[in-house]
C-alpha positions in Angstrom: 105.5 129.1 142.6 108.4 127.1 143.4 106.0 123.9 143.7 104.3 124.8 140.5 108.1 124.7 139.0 108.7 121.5 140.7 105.4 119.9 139.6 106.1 121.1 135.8 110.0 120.0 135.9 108.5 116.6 137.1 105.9 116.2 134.3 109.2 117.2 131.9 111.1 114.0 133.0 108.7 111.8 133.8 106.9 112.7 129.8 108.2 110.5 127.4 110.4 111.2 124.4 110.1 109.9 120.9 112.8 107.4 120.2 114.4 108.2 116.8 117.1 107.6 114.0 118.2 110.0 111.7 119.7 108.7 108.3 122.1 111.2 106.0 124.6 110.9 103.8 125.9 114.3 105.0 127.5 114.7 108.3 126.6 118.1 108.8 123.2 117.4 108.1 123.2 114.9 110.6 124.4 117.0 113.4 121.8 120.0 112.6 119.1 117.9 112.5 119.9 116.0 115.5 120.5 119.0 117.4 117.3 120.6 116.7 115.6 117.1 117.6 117.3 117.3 120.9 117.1 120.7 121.4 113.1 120.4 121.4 113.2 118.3 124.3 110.9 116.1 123.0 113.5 113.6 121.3 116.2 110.5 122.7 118.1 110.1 119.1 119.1 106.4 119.1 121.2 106.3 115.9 122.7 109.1 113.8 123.5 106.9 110.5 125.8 108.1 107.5 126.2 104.7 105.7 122.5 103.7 103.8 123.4 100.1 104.1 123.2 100.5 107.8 119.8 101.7 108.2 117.8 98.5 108.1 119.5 96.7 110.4 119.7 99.7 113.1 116.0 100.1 112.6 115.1 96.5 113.2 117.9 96.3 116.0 116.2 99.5 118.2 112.7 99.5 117.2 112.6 103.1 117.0 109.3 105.3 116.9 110.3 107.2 114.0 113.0 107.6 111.1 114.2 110.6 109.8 115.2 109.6 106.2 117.1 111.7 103.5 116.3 110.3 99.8 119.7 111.5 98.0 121.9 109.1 99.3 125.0 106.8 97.5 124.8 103.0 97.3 121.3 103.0 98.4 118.9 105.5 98.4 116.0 106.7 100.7 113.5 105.3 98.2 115.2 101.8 97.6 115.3 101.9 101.6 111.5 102.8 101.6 110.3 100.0 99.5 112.5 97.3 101.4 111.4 98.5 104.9 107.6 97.9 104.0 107.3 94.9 103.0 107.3 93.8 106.6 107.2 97.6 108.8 104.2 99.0 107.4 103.3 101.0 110.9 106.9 102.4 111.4 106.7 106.2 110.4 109.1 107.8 108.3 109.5 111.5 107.7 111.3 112.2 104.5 114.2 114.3 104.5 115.3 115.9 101.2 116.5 119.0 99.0 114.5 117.4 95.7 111.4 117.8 95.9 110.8 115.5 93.1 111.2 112.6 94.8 107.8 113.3 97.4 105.1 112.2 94.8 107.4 108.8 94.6 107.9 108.5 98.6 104.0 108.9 99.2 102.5 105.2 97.9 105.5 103.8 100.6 102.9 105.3 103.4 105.4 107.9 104.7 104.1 110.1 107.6 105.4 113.3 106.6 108.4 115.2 104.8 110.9 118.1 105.3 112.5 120.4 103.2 116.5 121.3 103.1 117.7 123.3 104.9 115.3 121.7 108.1 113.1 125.0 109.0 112.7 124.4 113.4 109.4 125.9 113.5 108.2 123.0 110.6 110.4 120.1 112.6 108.6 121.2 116.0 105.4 121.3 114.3 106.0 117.9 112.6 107.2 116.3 116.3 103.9 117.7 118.3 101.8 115.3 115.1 104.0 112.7 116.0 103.3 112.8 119.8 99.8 112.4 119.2 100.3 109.1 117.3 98.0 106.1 118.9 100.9 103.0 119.5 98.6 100.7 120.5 94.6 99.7 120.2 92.6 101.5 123.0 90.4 98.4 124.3 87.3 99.3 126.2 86.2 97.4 129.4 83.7 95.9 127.4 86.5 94.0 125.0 86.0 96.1 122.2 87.9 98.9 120.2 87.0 102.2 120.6 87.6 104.5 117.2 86.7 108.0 116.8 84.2 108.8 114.3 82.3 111.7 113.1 79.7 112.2 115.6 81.6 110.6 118.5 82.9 107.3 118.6 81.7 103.5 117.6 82.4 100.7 119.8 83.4 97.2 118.0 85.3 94.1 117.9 88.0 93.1 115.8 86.2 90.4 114.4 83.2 93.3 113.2 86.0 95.5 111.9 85.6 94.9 108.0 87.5 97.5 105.9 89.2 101.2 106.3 89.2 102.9 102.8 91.1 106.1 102.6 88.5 108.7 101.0 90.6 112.6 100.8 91.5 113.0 104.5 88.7 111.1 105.9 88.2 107.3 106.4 85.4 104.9 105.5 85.0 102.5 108.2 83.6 99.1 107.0 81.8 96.5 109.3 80.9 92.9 108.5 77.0 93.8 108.5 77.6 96.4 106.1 77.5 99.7 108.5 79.7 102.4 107.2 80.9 105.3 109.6 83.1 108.1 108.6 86.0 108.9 111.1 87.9 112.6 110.6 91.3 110.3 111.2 93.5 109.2 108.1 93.5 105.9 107.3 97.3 105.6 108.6 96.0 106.8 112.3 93.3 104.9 112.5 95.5 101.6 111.4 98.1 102.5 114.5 95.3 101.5 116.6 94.7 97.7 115.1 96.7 94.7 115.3 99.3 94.6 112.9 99.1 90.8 112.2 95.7 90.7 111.4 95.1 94.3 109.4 96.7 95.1 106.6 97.0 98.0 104.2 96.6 95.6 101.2 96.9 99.0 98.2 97.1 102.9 99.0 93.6 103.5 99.8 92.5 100.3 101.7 92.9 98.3 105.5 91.3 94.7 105.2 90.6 92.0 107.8 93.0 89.6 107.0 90.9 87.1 109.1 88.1 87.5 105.9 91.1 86.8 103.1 90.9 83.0 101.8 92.8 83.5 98.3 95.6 85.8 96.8 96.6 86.1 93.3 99.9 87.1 92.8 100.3 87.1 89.2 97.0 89.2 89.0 97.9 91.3 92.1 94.4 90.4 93.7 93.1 89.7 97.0 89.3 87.8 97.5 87.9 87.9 101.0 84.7 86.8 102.1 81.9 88.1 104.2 78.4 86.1 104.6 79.2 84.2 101.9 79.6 87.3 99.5 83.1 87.3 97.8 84.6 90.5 97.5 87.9 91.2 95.3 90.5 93.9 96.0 93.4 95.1 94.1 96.5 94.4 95.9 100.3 95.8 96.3 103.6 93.3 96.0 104.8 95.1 99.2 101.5 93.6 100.6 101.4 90.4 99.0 105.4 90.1 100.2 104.9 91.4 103.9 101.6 88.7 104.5 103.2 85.8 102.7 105.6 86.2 105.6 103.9 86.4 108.5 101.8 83.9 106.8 104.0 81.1 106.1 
């Protein structure tokens, strides 16, 4: 028993913990949330932020793995915050953090994660933080140099250049290749895109990923992208936060 224990306590600290800031107005809603965060074992909180006008630069200073963001806040609020933090974070996720649940609808075309109700329910946060764990950081590269992603009936085995399209279709995706093969994958569109490179896939509207190797044109006064694929032009609606985040990278 007592190497069982030992073998478990070292699996405890050697596992590692989700790296997180928490942003509220309300300093008592800072310290229950934080304390239920740490009390789950599973969380190192980097920042606990009061001031809105903080957040961005905190966030781009530690890199965290997720932010806990209320919406109701002075000066600047969570969904200003939102809609300046995508147009160049798309992959960060962000779990909403509010008493008004008004504001979700609003929060959901800034592709956040997840949201929670005040008063923070513990059962619901713990829930929420084992979803989280089981995030993909980084694309998993076979030994034969291409990306593995989980589909319907297994898995499908291809390389980036192949990789057309992901459009979001209920809570399945539509996986698009170059030669026109379509697969079906049981992962959202947002779990699937943690496992691409962020500089050369983009989540160009709500629904769709694109290949931003296949884009040779973008509208902005028409809020249109045209990419190309054996010489057949295809045009897709586009987002400002889009158009904004690959101008820069693209400069």
């Amino acid at each position: 028993m007592g190497s069982l224990n030992r073998a478990l306590n070292q699996t405890n600290h050697t596992m590692k913990k989700l790296k997180v800031i928490i942003a509220d107005d309300e300093p008592d809603a800072l310290e229950i949330l934080g304390n239920i965060l740490v009390d789950s074992g599973k969380v190192e909180v980097l920042e606990r932020v009061d001031n809105p006008l903080k957040i961005e630069s905190l966030v781009n200073k530690h890199h965290p793995d997720v932010l806990f963001l209320d919406i109701e806040m002075p000066n600047l609020n969570g969904l200003q915050l939102l809609e300046n933090l995508r147009e160049y974070n798309q992959h960060l996720p962000i779990i909403m953090v509010t008493a008004y649940d008004q504001y979700v609808s609003e929060a959901i075309k800034f592709n956040v994660f997840s949201y929670l109700s005040k008063p923070v329910d513990r059962l619901e946060l713990t829930n929420l933080l084992d979803k989280l764990e089981m995030l993909e950081g980084k694309p998993e590269i076979c030994n034969c140099g291409k990306i593995k992603l989980p589909v319907n009936d297994g898995y499908v085995y291809l390389k980036f250049e192949e990789l057309f399209s992901l459009e979001a279709e209920g809570n399945y995706t539509i996986i698009n290749t170059i030669n026109q093969e379509q697969f079906v994958s049981s992962y959202n569109m947002g779990r699937l895109l943690k496992r691409l490179p962020e500089n050369q896939f983009f989540r160009i509207n709500r629904s769709m990923v694109l290949n931003s190797d296949y884009i040779y044109r973008v509208n902005k006064k028409q809020n249109v992208c045209y990419a190309k694929i054996a010489d057949k032009e295809h045009c897709f609606d586009v987002s400002q936060v889009f158009i904004s985040q690959f101008n820069r990278i693209n400069r």
